[in-house]
C-alpha positions in Angstrom: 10.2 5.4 -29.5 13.5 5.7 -27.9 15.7 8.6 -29.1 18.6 8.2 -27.1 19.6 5.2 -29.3 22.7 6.5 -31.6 22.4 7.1 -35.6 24.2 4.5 -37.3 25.4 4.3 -41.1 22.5 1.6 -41.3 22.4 2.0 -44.8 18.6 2.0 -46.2 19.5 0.0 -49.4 20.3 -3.0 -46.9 20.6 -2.6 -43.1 22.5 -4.8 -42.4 24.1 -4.7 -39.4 27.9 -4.9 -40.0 28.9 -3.9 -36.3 26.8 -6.4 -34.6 28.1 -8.9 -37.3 32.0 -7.9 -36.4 31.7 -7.8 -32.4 30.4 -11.5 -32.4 32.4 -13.5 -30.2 30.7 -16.6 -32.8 33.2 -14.8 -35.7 32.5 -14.7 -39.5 32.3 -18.1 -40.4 34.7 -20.8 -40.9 36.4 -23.0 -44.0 36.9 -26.8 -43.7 40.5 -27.4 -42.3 41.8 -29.1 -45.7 41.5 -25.8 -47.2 43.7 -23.9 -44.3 46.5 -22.0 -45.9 44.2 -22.2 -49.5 46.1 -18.1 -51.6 43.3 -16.1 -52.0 44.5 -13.3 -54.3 43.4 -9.4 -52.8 44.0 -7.1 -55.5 44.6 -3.4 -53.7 46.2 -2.8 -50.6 43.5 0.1 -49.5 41.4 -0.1 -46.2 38.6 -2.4 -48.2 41.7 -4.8 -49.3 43.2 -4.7 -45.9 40.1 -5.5 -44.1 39.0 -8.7 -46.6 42.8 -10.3 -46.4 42.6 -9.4 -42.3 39.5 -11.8 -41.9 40.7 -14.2 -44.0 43.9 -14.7 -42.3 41.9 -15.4 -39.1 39.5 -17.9 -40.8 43.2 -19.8 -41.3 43.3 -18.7 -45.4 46.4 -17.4 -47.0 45.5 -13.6 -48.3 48.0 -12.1 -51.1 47.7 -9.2 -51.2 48.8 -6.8 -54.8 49.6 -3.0 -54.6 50.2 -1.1 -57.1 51.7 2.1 -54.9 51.8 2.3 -51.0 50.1 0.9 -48.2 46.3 2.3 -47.7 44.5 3.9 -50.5 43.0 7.1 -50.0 43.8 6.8 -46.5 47.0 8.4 -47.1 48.8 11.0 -44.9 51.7 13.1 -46.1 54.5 14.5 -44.0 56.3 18.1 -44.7 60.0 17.4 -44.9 61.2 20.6 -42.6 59.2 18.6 -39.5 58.3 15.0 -40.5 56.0 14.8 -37.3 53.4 17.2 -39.0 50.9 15.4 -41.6 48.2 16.3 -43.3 46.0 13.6 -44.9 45.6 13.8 -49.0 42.4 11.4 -48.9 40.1 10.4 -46.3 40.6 12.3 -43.2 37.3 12.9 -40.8 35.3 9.7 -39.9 31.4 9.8 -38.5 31.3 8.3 -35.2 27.7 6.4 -37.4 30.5 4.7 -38.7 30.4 1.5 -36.4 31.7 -1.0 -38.8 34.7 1.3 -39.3 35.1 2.1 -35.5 35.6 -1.8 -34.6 38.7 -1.5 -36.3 39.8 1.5 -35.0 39.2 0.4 -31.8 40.1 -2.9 -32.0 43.6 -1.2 -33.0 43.9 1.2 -29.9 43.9 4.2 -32.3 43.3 7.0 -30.7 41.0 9.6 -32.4 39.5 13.8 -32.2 37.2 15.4 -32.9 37.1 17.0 -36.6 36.9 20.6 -36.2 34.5 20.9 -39.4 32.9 24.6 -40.1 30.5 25.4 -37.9 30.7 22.4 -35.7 31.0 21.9 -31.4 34.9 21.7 -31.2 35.5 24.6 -33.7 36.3 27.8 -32.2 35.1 30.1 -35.0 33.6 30.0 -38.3 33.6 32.8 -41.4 31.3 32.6 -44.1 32.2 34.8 -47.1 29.6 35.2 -49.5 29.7 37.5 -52.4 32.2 39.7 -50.8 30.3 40.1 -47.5 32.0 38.4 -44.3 29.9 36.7 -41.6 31.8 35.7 -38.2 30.5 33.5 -35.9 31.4 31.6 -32.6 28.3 30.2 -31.9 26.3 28.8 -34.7 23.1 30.1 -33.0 24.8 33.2 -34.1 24.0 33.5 -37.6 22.3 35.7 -39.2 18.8 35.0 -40.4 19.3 34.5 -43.9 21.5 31.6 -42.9 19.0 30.4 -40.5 16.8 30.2 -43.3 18.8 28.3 -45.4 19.1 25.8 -43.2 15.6 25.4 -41.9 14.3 25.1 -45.5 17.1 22.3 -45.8 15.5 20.8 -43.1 11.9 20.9 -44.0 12.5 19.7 -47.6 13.9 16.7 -45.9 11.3 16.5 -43.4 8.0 16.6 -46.0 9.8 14.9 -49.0 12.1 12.4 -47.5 10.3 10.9 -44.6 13.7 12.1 -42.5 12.6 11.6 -39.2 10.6 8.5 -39.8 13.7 7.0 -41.1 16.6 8.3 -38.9 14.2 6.8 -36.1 14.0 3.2 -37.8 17.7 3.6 -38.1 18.0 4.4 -34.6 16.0 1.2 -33.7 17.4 -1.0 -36.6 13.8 -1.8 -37.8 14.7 -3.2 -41.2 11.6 -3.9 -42.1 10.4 0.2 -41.6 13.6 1.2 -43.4 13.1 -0.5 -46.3 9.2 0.3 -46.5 10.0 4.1 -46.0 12.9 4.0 -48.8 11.3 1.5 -51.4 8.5 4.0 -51.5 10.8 6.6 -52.7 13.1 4.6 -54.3 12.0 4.8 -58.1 10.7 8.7 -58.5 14.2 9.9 -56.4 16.3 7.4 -58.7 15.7 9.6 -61.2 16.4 13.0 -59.4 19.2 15.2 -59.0 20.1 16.7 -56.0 19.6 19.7 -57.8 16.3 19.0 -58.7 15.4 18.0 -55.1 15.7 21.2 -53.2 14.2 22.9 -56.3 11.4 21.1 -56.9 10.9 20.8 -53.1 7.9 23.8 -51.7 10.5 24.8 -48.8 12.9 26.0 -51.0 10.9 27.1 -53.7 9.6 29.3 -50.5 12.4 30.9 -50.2 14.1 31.8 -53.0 16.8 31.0 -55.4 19.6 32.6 -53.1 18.8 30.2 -50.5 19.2 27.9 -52.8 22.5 29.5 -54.3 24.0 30.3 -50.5 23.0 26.3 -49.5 25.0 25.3 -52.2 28.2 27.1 -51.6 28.5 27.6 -48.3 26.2 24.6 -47.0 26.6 23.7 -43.0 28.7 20.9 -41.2 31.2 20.0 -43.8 30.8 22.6 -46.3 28.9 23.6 -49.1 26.8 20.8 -51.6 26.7 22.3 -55.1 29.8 20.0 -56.3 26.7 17.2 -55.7 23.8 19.1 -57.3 24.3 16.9 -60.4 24.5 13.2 -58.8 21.1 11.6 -57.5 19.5 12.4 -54.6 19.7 9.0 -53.1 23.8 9.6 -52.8 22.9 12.6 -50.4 19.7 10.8 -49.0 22.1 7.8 -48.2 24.4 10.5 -46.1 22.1 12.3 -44.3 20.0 9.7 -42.9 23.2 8.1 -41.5 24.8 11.7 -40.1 27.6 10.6 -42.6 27.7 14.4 -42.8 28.1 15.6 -39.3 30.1 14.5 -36.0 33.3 13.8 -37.4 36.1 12.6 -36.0 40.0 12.2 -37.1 42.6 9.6 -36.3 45.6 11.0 -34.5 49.0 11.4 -36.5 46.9 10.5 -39.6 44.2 8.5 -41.8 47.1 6.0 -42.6 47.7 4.9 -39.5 44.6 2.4 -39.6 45.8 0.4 -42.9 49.3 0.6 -41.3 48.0 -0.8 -38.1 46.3 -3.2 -39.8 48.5 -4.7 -42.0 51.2 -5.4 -38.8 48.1 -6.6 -36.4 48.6 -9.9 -35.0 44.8 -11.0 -33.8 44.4 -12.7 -31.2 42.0 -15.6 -32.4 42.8 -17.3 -35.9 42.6 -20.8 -36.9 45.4 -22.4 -38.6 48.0 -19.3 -38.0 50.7 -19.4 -35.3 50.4 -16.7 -32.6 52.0 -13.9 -33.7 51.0 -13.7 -37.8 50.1 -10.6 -38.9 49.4 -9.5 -42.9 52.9 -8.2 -43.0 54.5 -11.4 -41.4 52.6 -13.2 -44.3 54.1 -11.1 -47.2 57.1 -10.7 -45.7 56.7 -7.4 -44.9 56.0 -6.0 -48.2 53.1 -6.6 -50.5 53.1 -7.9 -53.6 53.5 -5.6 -56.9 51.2 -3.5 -59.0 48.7 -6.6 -61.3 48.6 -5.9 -64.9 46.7 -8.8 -66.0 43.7 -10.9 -64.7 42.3 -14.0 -66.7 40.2 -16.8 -66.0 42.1 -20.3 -66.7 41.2 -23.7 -68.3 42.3 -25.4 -64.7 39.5 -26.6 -62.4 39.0 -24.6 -59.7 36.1 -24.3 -56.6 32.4 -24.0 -56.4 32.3 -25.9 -60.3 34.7 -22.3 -61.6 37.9 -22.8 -63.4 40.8 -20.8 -61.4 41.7 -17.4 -62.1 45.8 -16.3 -62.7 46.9 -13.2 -61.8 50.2 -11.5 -63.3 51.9 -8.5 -61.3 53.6 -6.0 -64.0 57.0 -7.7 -64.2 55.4 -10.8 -65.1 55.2 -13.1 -62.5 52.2 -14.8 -62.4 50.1 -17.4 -59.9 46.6 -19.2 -59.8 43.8 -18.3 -57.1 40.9 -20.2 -56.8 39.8 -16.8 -55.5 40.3 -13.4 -56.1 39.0 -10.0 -54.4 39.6 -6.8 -56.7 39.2 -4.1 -54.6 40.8 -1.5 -57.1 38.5 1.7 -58.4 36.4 -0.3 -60.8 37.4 1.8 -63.6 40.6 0.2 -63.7 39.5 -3.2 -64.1 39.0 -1.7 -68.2 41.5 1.3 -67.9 45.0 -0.4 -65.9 44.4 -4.1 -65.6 43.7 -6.0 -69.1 40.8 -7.9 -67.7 39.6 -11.5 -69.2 36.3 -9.6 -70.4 34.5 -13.5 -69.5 35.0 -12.3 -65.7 32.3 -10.4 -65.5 29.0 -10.0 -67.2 27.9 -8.0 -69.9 25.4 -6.0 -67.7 28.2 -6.0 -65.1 30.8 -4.7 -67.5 28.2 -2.0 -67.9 27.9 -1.1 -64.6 31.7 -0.5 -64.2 31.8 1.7 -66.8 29.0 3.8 -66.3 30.4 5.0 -62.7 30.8 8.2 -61.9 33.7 9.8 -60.3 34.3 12.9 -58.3 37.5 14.9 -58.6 38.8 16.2 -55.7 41.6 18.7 -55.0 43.9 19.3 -51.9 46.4 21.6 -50.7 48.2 22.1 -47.8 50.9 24.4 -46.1 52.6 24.3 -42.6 52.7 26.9 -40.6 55.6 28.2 -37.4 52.2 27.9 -35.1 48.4 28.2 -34.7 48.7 31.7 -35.6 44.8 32.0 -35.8 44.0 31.4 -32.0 45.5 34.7 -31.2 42.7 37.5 -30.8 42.4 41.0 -33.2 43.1 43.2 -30.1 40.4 45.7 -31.8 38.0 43.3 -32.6 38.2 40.6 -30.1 37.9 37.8 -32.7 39.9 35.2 -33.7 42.5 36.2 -36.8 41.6 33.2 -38.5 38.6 31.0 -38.7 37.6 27.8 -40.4 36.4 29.1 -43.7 33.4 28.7 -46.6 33.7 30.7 -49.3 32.4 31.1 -52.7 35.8 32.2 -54.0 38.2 29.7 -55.0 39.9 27.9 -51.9 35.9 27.5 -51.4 36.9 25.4 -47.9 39.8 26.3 -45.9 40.6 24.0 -42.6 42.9 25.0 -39.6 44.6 22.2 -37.9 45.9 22.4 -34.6 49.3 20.2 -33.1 49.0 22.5 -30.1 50.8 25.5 -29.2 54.4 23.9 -29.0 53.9 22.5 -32.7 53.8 23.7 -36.1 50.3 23.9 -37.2 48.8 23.2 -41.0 46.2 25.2 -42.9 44.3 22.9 -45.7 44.5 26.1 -47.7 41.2 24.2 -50.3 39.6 21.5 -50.2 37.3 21.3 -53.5 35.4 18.9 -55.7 34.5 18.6 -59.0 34.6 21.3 -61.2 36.4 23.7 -58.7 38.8 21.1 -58.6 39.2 20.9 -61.8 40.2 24.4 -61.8 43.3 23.1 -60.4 44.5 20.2 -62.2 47.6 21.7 -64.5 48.4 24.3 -61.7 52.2 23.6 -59.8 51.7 23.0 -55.9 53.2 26.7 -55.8 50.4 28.3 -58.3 48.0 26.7 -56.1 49.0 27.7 -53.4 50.0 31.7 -54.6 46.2 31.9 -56.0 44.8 30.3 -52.5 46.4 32.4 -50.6 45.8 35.7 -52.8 41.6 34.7 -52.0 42.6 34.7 -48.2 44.4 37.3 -48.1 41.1 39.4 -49.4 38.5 37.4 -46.8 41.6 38.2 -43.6 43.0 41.8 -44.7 46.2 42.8 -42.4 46.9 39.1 -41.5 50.0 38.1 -42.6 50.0 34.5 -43.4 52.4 34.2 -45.5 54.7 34.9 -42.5 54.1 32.1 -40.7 54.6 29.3 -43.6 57.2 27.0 -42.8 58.5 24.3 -45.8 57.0 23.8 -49.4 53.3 22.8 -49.9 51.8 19.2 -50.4 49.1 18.8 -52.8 46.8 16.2 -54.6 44.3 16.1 -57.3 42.8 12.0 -56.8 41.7 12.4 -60.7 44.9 13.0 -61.8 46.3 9.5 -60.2 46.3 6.7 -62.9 45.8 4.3 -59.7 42.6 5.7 -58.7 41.6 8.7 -61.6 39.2 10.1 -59.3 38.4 10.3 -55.7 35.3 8.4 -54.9 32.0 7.7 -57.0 28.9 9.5 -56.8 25.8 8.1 -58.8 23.9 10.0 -61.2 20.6 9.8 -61.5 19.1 6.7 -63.1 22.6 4.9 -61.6 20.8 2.7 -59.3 20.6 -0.7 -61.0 23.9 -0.1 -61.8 24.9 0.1 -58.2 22.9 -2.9 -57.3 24.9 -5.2 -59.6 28.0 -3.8 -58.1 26.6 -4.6 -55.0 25.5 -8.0 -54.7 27.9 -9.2 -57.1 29.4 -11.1 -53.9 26.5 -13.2 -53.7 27.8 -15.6 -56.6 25.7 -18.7 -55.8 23.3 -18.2 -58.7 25.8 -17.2 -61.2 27.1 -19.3 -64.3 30.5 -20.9 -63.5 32.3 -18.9 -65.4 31.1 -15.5 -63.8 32.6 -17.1 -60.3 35.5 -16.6 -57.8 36.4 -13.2 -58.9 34.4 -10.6 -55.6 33.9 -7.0 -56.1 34.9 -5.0 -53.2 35.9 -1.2 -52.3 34.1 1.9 -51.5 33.0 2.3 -54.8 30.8 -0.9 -54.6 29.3 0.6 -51.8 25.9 2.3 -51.7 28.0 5.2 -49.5 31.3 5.5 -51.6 33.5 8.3 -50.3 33.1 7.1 -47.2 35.8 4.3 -45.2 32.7 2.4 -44.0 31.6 1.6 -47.2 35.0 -0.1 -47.5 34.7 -1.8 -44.5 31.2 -3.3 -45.6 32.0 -3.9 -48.7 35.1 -6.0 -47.9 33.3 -8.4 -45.2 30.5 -9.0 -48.2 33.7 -9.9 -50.3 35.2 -12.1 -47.6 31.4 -13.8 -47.0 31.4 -15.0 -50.8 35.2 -16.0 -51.1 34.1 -18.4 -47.8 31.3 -19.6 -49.4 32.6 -20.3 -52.6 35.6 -22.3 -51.3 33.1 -24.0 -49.5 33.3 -22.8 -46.2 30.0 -21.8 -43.8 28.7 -19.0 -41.6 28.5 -19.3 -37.9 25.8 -20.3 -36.8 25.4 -17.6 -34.3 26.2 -14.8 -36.6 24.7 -15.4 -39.9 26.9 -13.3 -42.9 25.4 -10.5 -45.1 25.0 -12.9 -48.0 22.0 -14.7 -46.0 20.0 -11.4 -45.9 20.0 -10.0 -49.4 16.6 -11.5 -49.9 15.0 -10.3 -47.1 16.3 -6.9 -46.7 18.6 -6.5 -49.7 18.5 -3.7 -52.5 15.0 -3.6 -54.2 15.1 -4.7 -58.0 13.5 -1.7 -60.2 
């Protein structure tokens, strides 16, 4: 048993390893060289999009990439107008160092990276918990008062007795595929069925202590914040995080999230068939993607793999013929946005796009003259401001540091679900009024309002018709939905008609919410476009598709 060997997001539906798979000097397989410069059509110009077209490009295909807004997804970083250096990112914005697939891009980009100063966590100076009106300060997590200890303990032992934690984070330590999928297939059916919810109250450490351990774990929670905006959705989504330290050791990308799909897309890599030195994404497309797709049908033209090809209109009309395509768009849209050749997919496929389950999730920021809250109370000795869980409205409230010659930004709330939805018809300014109204009540006699610089920048994902949500989150008896999602890329079984069209994104993924579910989910996508044009793996560094027998999702 070794347990210096790092947690990885070694996901127990199929642990695979996606890093080991990506740093192979044998690459991801190869297509035969009639077929260099073959269009494959990438629908969605997010981190899952970007990563698909980027390996196809160096396998010497032709991505063409659609985008129906800007550049990256949810990875997208905001700038306030009065000091255009300052940003604040609207989607994705702290990355688990578990994340290896993930970090081979980031790396591979020279992008440099800090750590996430989450509640509670190392680089984080201070912490307040509010709580039903009663304040808790704390430097030093080892500080916190009993109660809280509590909490987390019976959090801990919950996982421990009904979860087989340890058991598992150790086979993910020592990528033992065969113990990780023993350990979760036992588990796999009762827990499909179970809400988070029902999880810690059914479990005997919680039912220990007490409903308001179970009430303070839910809004206050440790690492990133409290977890009662999941009570409803299974317990394998939080299973899926935990084991993986998804939710802890964060780290963000310096100058913001959007710098990766930005880097990505104007990357020339060094080693690419077919390609002059040089060719990046943005070379390719001239600079620019293509537009927003309105319309996706299969035609009566003979395609690959025994599949008819598919044609793909943008909104004002033009129109071209793939003999692939990779959708990486929110699956929702594929029914809701894009009208859809309903013979694309099948029926039990069709079903499992529309039975996903988003999460709102709200946003909103303010910049400040400076990082007001490192100055110390001269009667109290602590910090004026802390990072911040609360039961009141803001519910999470972030401070984020440019250092003492910069303006500084305070993610006034960061909320989910139904406290998001609290502000969905509210103006940037109402939101912001009513946020700081609750901080105001948590930090009497600090003025923040003197210190904010510029208007406020806000987002509610749901309210997007691009994405209408921010990330799915099964609910309980979702499972075989999430398993046709998920091996859809593996298309070599499939009637003709059902072929050449790959499912990718984060909501494909068994983590969703999280940019290495994007990442994964992309190289599966770019694993069946290869094989279906009739390409191979390398025989050094067989592809995902190879594995799904072995170690992929269990049928129930």
């Amino acid at each position: 048993m070794n347990n210096n060997l790092p947690i990885t997001m070694l996901n127990p539906d199929f642990p695979f390893s996606y890093d080991h798979y990506l740093d192979s000097d044998a690459g991801l397989g190869s297509v035969p060289e009639s077929l260099y410069g073959t269009e494959v059509a990438v629908i969605g110009a997010g981190l899952s999009g970007l990563v698909t077209a980027y390996e196809l490009m160096k396998l010497g295909l032709k991505p063409v990439i659609y985008e129906a807004d800007q550049i990256g997804g949810r990875l997208r970083t905001a700038s306030f107008a009065a000091a255009p250096q300052i940003t604040c990112d609207l989607g994705g914005m702290r990355f688990p160092v578990s994340s290896k697939a993930l970090y081979h891009y980031i790396e591979l980009l020279g992008l440099e990276t800090y750590d996430f100063p989450n509640p509670l966590a190392e680089p984080t100076d201070s912490t307040v918990i509010e709580l039903k009106g009663q304040k808790i300060y704390v430097e030093d997590p080892a500080d916190l008062p009993v109660f809280y200890q509590e909490v987390a303990d019976a959090w801990k032992q919950a996982l421990r007795e009904d979860a087989h934690f340890e058991q598992m984070q150790q086979a993910i330590r020592e990528r033992d595929t065969q113990r990780i999928k023993e350990l979760w297939n036992s588990i796999l059916e009762e827990f499909d069925e179970e809400s988070f919810y029902g999880f810690i109250a059914n479990s005997k450490a919680f039912k220990e202590a007490g409903f308001e351990h179970r009430e303070a774990f839910g809004q206050v929670g440790f690492g990133s914040g409290g977890w009662d905006t999941d009570f409803p959705n299974s317990i394998l989504e939080i299973l899926r995080v935990v084991y993986t330290d998804a939710d802890d050791y964060h780290r963000g990308i310096t100058g913001g999230a959007a710098k990766l799909p930005e880097a990505l897309f104007n990357h020339a890599p060094e080693k690419m068939a077919h390609w002059p030195a040089g060719t990046s994404l943005s070379s390719l497309h001239g600079g620019a993607p293509r537009g927003a797709v309105s319309k996706v049908y299969r035609t009566e033209n003979p395609g690959f793999n025994g599949a008819n090809t598919i044609e793909v209109t943008e909104r004002f009309g033009r129109t071209q013929e793939f003999g692939a395509v990779v959708s990486t768009v929110q699956s929702w849209l594929l029914s809701t946005g894009i009208d859809t050749d309903e013979e694309l997919f099948a029926p039990e496929l069709w079903t499992a796009i529309e039975r996903s389950h988003y999460m709102q999730s709200s946003k909103t920021f303010v910049m400040v003259d400076r990082p007001f809250w490192k100055d110390r109370d001269p009667i109290t000795g602590e910090y004026l401001m802390s990072m911040t869980l609360t039961d009141r409205l803001n519910r999470a409230t972030y401070l984020l540091d440019n250092g003492d010659d910069q303006p500084a930004v305070i993610l006034l709330s960061y909320t989910w679900n139904d406290d998001a939805l609290k502000w969905l018809s509210l103006s940037a300014q109402r939101r912001m009024e009513l946020m700081l109204h609750s901080l105001e009540k948590i930090y009497p006699g600090v003025d923040i309002r003197s210190h904010i610089v510029g208007q406020p920048i806000t987002v509610s994902w749901e309210s997007d018709p691009n994405f209408m949500g921010a990330f799915k989150a099964n609910l309980p008896g979702h499972y075989r939905y999430q398993q046709r999602l998920y091996t859809h890329f593996d298309q070599q079984q499939m009637p003709a008609e059902h072929r050449g069209i790959f499912l990718a994104g984060d909501d494909v993924s068994w983590t969703a919410g999280w940019a290495e579910g994007a990442v994964t989910t992309g190289l599966n996508a770019l694993w069946g476009v290869v094989k279906h044009l009739g390409g191979s793996d390398a025989q050094a560094n067989p592809g995902p598709g190879l594995f799904l027998a072995e170690i992929g999702p269990k049928a129930l």
